[in-house]
C-alpha positions as CSV (number, residue, x, y, z in Angstrom):
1,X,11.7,-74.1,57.8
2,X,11.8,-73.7,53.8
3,X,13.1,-75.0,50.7
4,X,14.7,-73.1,48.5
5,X,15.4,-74.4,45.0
6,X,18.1,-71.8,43.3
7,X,19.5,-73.0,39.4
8,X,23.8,-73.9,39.4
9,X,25.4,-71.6,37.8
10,X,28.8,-72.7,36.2
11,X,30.9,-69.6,35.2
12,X,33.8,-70.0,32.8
13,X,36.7,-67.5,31.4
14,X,35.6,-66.0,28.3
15,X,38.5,-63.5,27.5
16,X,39.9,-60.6,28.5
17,X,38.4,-56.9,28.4
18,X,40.7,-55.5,26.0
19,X,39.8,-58.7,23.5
20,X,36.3,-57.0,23.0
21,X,35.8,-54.1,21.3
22,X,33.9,-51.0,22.5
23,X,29.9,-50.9,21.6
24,X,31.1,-54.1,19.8
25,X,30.8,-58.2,19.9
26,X,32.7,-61.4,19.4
27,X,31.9,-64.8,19.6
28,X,33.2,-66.9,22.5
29,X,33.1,-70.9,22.2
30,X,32.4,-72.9,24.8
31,X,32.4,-76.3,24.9
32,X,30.0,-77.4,21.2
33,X,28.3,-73.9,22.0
34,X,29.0,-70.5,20.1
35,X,27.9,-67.5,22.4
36,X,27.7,-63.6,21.5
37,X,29.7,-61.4,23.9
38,X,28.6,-57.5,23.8
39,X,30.5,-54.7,25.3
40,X,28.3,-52.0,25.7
41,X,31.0,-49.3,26.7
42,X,29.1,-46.4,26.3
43,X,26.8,-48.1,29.5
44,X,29.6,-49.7,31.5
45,X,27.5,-53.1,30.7
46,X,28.4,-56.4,29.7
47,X,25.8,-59.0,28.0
48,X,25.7,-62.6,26.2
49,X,23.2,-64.1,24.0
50,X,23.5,-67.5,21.9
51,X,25.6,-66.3,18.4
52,X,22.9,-68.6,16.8
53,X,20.5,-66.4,14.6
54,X,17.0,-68.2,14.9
55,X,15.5,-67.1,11.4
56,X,18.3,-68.1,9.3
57,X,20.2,-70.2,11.9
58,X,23.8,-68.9,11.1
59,X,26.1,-67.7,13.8
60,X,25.7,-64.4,13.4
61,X,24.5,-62.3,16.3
62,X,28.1,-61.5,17.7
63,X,28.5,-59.3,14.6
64,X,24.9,-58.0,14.6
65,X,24.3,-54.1,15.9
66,X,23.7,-53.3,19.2
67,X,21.8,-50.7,21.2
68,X,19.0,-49.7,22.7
69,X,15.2,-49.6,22.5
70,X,13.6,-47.5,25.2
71,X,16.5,-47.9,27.2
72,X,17.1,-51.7,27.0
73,X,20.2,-53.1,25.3
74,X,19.5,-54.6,21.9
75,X,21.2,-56.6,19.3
76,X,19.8,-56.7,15.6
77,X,20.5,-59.3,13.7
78,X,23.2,-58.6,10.3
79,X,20.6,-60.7,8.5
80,X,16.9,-59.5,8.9
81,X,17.9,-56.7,11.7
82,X,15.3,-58.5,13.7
83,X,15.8,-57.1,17.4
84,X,16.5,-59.1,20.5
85,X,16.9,-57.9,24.6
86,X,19.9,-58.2,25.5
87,X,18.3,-58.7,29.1
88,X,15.6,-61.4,28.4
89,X,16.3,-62.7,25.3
90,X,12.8,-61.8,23.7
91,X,12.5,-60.5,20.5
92,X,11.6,-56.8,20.1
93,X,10.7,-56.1,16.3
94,X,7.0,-58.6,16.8
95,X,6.3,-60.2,20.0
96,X,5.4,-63.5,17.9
97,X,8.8,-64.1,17.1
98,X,11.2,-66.2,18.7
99,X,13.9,-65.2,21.2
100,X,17.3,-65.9,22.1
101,X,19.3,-67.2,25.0
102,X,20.7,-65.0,27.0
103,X,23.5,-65.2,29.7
104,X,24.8,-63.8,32.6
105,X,28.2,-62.1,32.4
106,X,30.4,-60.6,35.3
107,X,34.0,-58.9,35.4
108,X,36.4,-59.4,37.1
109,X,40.2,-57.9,37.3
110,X,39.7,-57.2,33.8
111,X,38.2,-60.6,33.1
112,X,35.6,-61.6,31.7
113,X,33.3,-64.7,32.8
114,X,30.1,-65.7,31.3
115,X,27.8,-67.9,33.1
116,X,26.0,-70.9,32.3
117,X,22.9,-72.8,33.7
118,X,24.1,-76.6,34.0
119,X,20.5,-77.3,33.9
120,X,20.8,-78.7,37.4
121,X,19.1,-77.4,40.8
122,X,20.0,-76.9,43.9
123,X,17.9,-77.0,47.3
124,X,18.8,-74.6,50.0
125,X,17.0,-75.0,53.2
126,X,16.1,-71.9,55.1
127,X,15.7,-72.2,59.0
């Protein structure tokens, strides 16, 4: 027998497909929290990041330029065009930097729900 600890994730509606534009961002609010939506068309992905640039801490990442950098999906921000993965959240231009949050995002029925970590654990145990 094991233990399995696995993180609670809590997925919420964000909008709808068409409400996002193609190879394009918005910004989705959820609850206090202000969270950059990408829809990378041309790739048939979707990603999320926090809208919150960390240099000059303005929301601003949702209208930053997106990408890719040896095939991983970026976002620059409109400010400094500092880089971030869209997968990890790390920053790209100088690995000294600081990164972003990033989220996981799923479709459904031309929905789309973004997922976020409650901060809470749960234990599975394994027979």
């Amino acid at each position: 027998m094991s233990i399995l600890n696995t993180e609670v994730i809590t997925w919420f509606f964000a909008c709808k497909v068409e409400d996002v534009p193609a190879n394009g961002g918005v910004c989705v609010k959820y609850n206090d929290e202000q969270i950059a939506l990408f829809n990378f068309a041309r790739r048939g992905e979707w990603y999320a990041s926090q809208n919150l640039c960390p240099h000059r801490m303005q929301m601003a990442l949702s209208r930053g330029m997106t990408g890719t950098q040896q095939g991983e999906p970026k976002v620059a921000c409109p400010f400094h065009k500092k880089t971030f993965s869209l997968e990890d959240g790390r920053c790209l231009s100088d690995e000294h930097e600081c990164s972003i949050t990033v989220y996981p995002v799923r479709v459904e029925d031309d929905r789309v729900y973004i997922g976020i970590n409650n901060g809470k654990e749960e234990a599975v145990v394994m027979a």
